[in-house]
C-alpha atoms as an extended CHARMM CRD file, in Angstrom:
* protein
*
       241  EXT
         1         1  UNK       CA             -0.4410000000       43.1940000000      -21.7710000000  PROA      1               0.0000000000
         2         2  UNK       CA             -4.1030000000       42.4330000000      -20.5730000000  PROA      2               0.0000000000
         3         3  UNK       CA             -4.6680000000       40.0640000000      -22.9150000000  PROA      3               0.0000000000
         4         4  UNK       CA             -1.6490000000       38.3380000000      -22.0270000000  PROA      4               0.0000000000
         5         5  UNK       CA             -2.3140000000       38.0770000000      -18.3410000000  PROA      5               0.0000000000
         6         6  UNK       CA             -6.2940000000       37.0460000000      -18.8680000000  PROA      6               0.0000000000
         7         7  UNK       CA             -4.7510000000       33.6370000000      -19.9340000000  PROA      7               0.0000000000
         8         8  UNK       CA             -1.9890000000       32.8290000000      -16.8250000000  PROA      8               0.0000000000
         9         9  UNK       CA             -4.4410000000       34.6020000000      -14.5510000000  PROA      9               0.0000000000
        10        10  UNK       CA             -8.1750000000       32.0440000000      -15.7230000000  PROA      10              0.0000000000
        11        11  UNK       CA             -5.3000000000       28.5290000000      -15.5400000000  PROA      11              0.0000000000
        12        12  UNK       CA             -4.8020000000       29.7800000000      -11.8690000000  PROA      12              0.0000000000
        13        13  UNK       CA             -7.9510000000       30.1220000000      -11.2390000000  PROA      13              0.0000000000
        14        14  UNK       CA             -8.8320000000       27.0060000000      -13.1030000000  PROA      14              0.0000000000
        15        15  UNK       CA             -6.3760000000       25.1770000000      -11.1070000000  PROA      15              0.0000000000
        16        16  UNK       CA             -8.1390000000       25.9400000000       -7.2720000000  PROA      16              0.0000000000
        17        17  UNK       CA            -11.2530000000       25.0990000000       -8.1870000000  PROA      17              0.0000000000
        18        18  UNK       CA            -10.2670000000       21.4270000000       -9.4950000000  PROA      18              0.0000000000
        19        19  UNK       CA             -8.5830000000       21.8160000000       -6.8340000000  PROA      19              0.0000000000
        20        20  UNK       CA            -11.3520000000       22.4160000000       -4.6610000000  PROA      20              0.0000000000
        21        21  UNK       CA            -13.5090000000       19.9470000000       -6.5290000000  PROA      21              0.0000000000
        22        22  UNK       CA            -10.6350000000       17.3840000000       -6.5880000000  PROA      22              0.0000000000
        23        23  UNK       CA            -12.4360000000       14.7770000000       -3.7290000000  PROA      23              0.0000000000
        24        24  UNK       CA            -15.9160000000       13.6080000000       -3.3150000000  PROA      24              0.0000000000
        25        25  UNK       CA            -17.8660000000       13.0360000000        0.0900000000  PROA      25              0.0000000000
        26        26  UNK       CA            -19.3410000000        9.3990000000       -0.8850000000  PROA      26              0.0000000000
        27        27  UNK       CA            -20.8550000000        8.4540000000        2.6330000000  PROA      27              0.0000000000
        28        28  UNK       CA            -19.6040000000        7.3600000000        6.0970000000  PROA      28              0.0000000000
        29        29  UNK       CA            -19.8710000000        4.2560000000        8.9460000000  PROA      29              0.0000000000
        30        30  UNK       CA            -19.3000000000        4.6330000000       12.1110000000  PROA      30              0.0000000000
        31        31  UNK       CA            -18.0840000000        1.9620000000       14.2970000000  PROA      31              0.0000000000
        32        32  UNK       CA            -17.4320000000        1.7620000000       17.5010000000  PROA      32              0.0000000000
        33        33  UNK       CA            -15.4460000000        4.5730000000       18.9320000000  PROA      33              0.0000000000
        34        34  UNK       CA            -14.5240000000        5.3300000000       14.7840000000  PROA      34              0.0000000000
        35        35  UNK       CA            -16.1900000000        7.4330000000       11.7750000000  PROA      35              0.0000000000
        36        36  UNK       CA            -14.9390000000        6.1990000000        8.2890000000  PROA      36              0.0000000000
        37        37  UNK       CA            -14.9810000000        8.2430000000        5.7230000000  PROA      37              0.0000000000
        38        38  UNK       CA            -15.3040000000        7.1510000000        2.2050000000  PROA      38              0.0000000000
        39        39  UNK       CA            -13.7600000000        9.5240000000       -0.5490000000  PROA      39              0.0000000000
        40        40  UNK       CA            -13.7600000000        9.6570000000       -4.1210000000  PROA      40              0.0000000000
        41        41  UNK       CA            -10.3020000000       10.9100000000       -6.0450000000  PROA      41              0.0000000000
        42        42  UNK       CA            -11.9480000000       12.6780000000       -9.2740000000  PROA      42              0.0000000000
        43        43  UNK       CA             -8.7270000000       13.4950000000      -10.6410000000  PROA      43              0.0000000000
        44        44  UNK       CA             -7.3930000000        9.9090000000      -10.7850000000  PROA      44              0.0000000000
        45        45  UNK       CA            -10.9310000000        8.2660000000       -9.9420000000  PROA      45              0.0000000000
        46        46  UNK       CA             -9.1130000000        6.6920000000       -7.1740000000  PROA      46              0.0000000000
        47        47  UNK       CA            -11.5310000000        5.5990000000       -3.6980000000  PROA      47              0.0000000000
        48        48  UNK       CA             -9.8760000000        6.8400000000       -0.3040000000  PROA      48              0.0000000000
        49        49  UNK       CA            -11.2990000000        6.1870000000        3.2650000000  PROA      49              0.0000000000
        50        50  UNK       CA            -10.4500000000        9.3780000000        6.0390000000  PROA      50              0.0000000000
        51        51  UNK       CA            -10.6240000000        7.4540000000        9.3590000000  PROA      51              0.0000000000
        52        52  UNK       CA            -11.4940000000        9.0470000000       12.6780000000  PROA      52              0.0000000000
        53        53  UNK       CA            -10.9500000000        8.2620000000       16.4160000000  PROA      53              0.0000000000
        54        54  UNK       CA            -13.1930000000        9.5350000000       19.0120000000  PROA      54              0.0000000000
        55        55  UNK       CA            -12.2140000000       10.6530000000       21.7970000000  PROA      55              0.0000000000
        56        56  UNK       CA            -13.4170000000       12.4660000000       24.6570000000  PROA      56              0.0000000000
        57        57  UNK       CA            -16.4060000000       13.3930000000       21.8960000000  PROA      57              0.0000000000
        58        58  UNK       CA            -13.6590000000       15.1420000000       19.8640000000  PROA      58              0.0000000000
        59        59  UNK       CA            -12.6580000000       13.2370000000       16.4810000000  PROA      59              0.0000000000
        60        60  UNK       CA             -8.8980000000       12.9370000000       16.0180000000  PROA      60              0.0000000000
        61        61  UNK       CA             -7.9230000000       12.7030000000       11.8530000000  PROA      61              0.0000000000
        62        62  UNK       CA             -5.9920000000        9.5060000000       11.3650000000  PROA      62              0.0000000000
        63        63  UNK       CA             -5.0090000000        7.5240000000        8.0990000000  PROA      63              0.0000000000
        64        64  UNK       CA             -5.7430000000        8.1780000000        5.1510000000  PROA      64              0.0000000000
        65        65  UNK       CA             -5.8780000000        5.3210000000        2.9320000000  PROA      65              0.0000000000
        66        66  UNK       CA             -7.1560000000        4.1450000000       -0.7010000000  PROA      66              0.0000000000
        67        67  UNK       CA             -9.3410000000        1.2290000000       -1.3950000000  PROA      67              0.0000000000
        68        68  UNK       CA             -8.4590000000       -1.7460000000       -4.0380000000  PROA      68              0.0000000000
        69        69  UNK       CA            -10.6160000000       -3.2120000000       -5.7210000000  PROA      69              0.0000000000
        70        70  UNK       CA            -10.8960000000       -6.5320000000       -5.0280000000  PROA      70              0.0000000000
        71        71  UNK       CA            -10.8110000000       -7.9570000000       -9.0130000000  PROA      71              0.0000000000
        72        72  UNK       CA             -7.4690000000       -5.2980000000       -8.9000000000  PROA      72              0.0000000000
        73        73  UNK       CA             -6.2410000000       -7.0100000000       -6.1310000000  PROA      73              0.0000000000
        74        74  UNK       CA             -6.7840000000      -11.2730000000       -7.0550000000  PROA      74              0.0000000000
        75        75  UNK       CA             -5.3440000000      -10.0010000000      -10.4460000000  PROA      75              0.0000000000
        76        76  UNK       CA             -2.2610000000       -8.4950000000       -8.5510000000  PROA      76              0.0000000000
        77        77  UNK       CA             -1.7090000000      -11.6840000000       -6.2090000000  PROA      77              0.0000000000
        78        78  UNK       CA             -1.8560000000      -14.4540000000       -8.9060000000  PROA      78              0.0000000000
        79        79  UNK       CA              0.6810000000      -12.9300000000      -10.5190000000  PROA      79              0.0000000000
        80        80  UNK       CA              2.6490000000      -12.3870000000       -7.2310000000  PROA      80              0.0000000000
        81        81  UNK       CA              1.9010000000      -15.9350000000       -6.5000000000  PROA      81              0.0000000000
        82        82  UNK       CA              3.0300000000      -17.3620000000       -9.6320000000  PROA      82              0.0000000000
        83        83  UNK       CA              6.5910000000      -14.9280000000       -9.5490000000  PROA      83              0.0000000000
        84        84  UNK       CA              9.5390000000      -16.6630000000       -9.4240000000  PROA      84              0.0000000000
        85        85  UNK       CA              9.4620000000      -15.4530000000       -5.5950000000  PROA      85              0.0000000000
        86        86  UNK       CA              6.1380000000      -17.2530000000       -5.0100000000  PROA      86              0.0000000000
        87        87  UNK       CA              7.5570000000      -20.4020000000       -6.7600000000  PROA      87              0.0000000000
        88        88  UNK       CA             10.6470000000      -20.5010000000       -4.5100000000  PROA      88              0.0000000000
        89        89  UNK       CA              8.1980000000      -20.2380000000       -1.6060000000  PROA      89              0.0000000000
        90        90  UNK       CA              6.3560000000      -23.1750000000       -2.5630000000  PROA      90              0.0000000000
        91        91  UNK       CA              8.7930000000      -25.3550000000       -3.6220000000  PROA      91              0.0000000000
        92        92  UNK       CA             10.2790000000      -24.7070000000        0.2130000000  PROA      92              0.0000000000
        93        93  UNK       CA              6.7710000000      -26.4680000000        1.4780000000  PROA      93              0.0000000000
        94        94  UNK       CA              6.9750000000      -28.8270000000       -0.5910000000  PROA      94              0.0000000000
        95        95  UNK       CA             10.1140000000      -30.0140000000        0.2120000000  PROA      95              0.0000000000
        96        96  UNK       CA              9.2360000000      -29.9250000000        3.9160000000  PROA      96              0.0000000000
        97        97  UNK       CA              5.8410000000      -31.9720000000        2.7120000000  PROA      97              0.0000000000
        98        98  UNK       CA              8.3810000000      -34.2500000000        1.1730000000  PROA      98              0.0000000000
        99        99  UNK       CA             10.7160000000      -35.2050000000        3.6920000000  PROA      99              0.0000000000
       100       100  UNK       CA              7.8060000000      -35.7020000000        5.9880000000  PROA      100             0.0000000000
       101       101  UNK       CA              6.1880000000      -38.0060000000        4.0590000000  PROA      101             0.0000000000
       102       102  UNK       CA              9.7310000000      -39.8290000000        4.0870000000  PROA      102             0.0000000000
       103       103  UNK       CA              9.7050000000      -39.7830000000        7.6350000000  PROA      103             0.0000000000
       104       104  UNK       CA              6.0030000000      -41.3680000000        8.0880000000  PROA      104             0.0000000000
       105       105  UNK       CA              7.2650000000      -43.8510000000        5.5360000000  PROA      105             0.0000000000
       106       106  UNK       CA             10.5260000000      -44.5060000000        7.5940000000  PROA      106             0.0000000000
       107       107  UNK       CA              8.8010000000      -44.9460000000       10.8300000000  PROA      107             0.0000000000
       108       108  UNK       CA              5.2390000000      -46.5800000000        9.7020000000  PROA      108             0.0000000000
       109       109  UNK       CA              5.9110000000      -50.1160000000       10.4580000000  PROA      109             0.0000000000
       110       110  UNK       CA              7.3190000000      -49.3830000000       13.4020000000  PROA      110             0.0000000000
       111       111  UNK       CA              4.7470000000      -47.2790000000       14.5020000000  PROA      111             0.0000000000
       112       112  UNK       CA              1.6550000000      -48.9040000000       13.7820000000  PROA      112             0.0000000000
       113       113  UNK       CA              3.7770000000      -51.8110000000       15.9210000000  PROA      113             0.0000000000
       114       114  UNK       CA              3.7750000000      -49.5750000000       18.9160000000  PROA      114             0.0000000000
       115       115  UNK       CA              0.1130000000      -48.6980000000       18.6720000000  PROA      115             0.0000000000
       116       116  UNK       CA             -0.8860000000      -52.6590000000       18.4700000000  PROA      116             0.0000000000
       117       117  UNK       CA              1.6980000000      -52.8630000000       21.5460000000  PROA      117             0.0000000000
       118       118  UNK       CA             -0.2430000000      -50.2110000000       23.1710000000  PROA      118             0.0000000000
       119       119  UNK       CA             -3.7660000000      -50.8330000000       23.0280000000  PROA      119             0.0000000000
       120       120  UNK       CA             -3.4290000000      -54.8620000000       23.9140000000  PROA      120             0.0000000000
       121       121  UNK       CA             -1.4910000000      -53.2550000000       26.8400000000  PROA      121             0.0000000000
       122       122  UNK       CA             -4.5630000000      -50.9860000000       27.5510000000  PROA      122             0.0000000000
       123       123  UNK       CA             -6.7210000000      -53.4500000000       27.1290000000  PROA      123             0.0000000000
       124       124  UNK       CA             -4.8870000000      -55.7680000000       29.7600000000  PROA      124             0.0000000000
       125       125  UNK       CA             -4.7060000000      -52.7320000000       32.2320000000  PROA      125             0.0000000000
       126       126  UNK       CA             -8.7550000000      -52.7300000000       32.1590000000  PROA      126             0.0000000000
       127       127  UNK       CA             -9.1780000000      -56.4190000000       32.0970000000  PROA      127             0.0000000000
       128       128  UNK       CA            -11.0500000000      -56.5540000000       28.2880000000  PROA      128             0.0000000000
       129       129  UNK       CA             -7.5760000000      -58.9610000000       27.6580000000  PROA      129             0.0000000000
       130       130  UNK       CA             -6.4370000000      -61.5830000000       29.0650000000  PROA      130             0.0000000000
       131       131  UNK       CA             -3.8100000000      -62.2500000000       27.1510000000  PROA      131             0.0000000000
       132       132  UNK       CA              0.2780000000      -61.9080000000       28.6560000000  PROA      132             0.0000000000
       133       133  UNK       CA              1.3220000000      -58.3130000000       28.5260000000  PROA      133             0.0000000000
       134       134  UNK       CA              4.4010000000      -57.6770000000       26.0200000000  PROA      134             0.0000000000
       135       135  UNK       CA              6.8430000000      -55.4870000000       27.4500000000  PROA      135             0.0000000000
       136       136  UNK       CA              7.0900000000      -52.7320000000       24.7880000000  PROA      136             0.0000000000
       137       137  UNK       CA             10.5030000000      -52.2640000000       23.1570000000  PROA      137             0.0000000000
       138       138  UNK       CA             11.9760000000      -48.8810000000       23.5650000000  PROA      138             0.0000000000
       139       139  UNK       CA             12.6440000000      -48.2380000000       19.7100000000  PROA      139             0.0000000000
       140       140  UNK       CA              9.3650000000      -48.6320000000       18.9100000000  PROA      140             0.0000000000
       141       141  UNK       CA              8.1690000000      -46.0860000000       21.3600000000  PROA      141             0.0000000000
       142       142  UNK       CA             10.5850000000      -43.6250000000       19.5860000000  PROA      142             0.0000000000
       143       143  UNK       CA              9.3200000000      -44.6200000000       16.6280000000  PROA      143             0.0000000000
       144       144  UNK       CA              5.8180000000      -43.5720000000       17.1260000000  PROA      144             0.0000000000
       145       145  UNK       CA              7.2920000000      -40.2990000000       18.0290000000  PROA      145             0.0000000000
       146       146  UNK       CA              9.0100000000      -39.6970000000       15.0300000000  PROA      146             0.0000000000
       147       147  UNK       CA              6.4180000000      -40.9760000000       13.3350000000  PROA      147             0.0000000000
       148       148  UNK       CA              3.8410000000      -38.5010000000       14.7790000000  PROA      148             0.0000000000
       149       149  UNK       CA              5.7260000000      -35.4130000000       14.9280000000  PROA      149             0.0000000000
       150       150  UNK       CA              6.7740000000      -36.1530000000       10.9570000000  PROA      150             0.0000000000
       151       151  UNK       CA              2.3350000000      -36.3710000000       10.6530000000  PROA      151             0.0000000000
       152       152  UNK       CA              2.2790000000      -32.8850000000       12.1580000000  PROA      152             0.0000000000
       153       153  UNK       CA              4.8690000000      -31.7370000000       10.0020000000  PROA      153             0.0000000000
       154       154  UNK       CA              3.0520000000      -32.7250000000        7.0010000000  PROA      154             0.0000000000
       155       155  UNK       CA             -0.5730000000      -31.2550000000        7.9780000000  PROA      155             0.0000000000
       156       156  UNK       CA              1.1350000000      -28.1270000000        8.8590000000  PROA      156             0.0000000000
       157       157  UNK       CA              3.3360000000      -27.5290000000        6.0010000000  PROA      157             0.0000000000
       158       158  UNK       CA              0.5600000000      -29.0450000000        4.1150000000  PROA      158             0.0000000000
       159       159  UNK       CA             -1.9440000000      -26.2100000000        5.5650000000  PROA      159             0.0000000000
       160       160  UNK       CA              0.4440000000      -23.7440000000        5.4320000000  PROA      160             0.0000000000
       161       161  UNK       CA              1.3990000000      -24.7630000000        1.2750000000  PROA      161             0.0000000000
       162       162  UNK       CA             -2.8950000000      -24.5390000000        1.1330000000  PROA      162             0.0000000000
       163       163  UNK       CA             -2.9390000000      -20.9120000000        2.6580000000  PROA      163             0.0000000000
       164       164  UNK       CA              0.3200000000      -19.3820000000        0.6570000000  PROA      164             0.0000000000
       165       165  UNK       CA             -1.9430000000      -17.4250000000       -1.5310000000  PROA      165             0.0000000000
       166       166  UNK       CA             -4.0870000000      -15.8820000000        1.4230000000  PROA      166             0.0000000000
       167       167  UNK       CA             -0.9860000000      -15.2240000000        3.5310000000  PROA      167             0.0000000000
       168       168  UNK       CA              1.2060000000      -14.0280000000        1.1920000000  PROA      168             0.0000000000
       169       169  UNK       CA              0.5640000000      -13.3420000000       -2.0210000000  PROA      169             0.0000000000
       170       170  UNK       CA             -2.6540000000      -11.2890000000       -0.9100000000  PROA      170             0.0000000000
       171       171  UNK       CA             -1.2450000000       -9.0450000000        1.7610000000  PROA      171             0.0000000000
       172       172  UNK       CA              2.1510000000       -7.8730000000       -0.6640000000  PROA      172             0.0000000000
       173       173  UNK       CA             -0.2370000000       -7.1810000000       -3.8140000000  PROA      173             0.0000000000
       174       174  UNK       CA             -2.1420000000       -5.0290000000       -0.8910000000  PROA      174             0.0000000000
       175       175  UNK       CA              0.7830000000       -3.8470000000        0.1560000000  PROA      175             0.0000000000
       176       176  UNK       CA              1.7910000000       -3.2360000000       -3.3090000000  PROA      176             0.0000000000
       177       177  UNK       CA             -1.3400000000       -1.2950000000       -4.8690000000  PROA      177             0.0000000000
       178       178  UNK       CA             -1.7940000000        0.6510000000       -2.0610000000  PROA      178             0.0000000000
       179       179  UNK       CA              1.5880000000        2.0350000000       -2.1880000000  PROA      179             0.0000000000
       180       180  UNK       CA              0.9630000000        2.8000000000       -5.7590000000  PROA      180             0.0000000000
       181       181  UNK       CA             -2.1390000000        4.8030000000       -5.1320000000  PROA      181             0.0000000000
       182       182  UNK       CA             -0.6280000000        7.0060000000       -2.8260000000  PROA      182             0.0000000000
       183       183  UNK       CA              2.1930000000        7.8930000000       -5.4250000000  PROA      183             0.0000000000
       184       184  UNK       CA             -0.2830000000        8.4110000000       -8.0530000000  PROA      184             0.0000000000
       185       185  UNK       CA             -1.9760000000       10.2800000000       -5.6460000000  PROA      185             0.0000000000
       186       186  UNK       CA              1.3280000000       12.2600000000       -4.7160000000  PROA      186             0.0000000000
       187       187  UNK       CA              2.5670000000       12.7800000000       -7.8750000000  PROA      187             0.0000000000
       188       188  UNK       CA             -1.0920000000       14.1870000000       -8.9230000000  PROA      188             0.0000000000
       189       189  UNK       CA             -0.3600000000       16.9780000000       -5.9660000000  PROA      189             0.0000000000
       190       190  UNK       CA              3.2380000000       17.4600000000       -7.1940000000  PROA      190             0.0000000000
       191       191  UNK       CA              2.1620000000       18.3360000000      -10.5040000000  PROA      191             0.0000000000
       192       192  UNK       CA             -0.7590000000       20.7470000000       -9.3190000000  PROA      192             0.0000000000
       193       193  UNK       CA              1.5030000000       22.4580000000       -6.9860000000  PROA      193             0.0000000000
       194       194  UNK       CA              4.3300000000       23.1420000000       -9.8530000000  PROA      194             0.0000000000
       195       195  UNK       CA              1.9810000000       24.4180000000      -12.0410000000  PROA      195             0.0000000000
       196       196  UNK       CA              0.6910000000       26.4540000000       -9.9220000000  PROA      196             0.0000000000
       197       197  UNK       CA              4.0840000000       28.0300000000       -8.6000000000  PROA      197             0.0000000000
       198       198  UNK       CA              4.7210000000       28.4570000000      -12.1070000000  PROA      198             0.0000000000
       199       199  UNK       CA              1.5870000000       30.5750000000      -12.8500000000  PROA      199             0.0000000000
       200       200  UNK       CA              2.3750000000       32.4580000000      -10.0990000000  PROA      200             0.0000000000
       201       201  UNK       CA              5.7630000000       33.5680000000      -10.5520000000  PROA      201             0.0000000000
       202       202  UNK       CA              5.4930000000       34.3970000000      -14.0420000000  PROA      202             0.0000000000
       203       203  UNK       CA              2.3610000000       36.6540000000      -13.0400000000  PROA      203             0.0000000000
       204       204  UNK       CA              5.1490000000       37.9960000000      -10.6330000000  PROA      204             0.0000000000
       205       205  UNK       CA              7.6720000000       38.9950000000      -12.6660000000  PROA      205             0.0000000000
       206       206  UNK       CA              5.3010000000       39.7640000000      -15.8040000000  PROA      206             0.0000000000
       207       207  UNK       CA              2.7480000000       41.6890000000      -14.1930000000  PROA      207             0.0000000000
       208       208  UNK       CA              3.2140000000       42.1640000000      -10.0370000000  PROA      208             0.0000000000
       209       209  UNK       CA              6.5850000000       43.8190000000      -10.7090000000  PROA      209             0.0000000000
       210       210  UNK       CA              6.5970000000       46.5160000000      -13.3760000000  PROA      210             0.0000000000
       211       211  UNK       CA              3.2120000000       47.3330000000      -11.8510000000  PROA      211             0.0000000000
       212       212  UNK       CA              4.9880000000       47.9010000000       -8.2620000000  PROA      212             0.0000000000
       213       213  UNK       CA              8.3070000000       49.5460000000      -10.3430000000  PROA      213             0.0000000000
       214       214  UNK       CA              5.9580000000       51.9810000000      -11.5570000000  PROA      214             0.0000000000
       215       215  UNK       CA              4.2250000000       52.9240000000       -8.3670000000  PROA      215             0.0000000000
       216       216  UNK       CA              7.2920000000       53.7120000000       -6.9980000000  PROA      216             0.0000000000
       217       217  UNK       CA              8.3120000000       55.9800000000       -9.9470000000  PROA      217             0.0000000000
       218       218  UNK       CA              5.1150000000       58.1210000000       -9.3440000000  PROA      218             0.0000000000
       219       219  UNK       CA              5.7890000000       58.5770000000       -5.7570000000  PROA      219             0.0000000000
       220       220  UNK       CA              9.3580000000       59.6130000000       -6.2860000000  PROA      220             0.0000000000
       221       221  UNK       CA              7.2460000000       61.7470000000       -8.9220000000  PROA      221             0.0000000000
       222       222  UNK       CA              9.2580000000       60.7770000000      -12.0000000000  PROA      222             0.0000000000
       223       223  UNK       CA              7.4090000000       59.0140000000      -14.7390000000  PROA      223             0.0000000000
       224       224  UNK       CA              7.6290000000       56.2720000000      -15.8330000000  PROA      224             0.0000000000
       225       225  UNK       CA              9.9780000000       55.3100000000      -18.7370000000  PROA      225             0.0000000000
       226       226  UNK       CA              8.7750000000       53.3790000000      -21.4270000000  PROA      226             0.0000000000
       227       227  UNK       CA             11.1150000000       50.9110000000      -23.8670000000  PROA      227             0.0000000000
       228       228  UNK       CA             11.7130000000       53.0030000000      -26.2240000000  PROA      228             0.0000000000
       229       229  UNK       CA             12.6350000000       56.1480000000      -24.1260000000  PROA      229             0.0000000000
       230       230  UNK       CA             14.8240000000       54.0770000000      -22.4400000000  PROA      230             0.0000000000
       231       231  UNK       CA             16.7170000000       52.9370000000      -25.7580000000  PROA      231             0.0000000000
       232       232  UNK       CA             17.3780000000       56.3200000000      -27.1270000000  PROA      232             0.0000000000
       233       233  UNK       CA             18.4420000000       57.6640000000      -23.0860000000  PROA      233             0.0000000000
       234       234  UNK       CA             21.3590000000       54.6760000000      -23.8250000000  PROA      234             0.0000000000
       235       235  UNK       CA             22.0160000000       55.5040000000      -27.1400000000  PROA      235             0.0000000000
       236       236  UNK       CA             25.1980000000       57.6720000000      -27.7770000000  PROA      236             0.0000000000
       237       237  UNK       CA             24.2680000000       59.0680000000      -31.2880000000  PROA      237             0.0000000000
       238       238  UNK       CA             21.2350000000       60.5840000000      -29.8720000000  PROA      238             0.0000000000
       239       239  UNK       CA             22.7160000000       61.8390000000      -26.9560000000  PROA      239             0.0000000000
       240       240  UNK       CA             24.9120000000       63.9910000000      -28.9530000000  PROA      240             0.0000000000
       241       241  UNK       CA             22.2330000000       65.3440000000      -31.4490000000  PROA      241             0.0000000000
């Protein structure tokens, strides 16, 4: 029965000190009003940061949080970007790039018109031109509008088509690795924590409980039966003989 329990009993205690051992002090910062610090997950080799807030001298635990790696993460968001998802989302700026550019088309003559219009009219106003001012036509002056708002359109679609992959695709593969660190992470705990609550029951009921079965037999001050006893005590045959 020793024997037995030597093996359950050196798992359990094999258990708390990985356990113990399970994260690494790497090295902190501290920024203003903050103390980050950096951890090191042995069990999943996994990098965490523990960040503090000071306040009142007195540090107050906030988030923890793992670190991606940053060839991990442009790995993660080129794949993200080139998803069916990230596809949809471009072809959505580029249709907004498109009609734009049909706009500036639409309006171009018209517009470059107005700005002619314009500056000979500016230039009359200050007396560089002598020339008649032209009354300027009132579709024309519309036309320049439409013309420049379909210009903005286009740069900021245009930036906006440029910047997909920082804006998006970056911040969900983030999103996305972090989240998967933490349920490594969690599952990692899970398993510890089952094994062991499984240790320790079967210690329970294989060791902890006939040993406090048979302390109560000697202070009622009957002994203790053993297996066998017990087997002929149920046996009818031997009763009788």
């Amino acid at each position: 029965m020793k024997k037995t329990i030597l093996i359950p009993v050196f798992l359990l205690v094999l258990l708390i000190i990985t356990w113990l051992l399970r994260w690494d002090f790497r090295y902190s910062q501290e920024p203003a009003g903050q103390q980050i610090v950096y951890l090191n997950d042995r069990w999943l080799s996994q990098s965490w940061t523990d960040t503090y807030a000071a306040s009142d001298d007195n540090l107050i635990n906030g988030e923890r949080k793992p670190l991606v790696d940053e060839a991990e993460l442009q790995k993660r968001a080129r794949l993200i970007f080139s998803s069916p998802e990230g596809r949809k989302k471009e072809q959505v700026y580029q249709g907004t790039i498109q009609q734009a550019r049909s706009e500036m088309d639409k309006y171009a003559a018209q517009a470059f018109q107005y700005s002619a219009l314009a500056d000979e009219e500016e230039e009359a106003a200050t007396g560089v031109c002598t020339n008649p001012v032209v009354e300027i036509p009132a579709d024309l002056k519309q036309a320049y509008i439409a013309y420049g708002k379909a210009s903005a359109d286009l740069t900021s679609a245009q930036a906006e088509l440029d910047s997909l992959y920082q804006i998006w695709a970056i911040p969900v593969a983030q999103h996305q690795l972090e989240d998967e660190k933490v349920a490594d992470s969690t599952n990692m705990t899970r398993l510890w924590l089952i094994s062991v609550g499984i240790i320790c029951l079967w210690l329970i009921k294989q060791w902890w409980l006939p040993y406090y079965n048979s302390l109560e037999q000697k202070t009622d001050g009957s002994p203790a039966q053993t297996d066998e006893e017990s087997l002929a005590s149920s046996d009818p045959e031997n009763s009788q003989e």
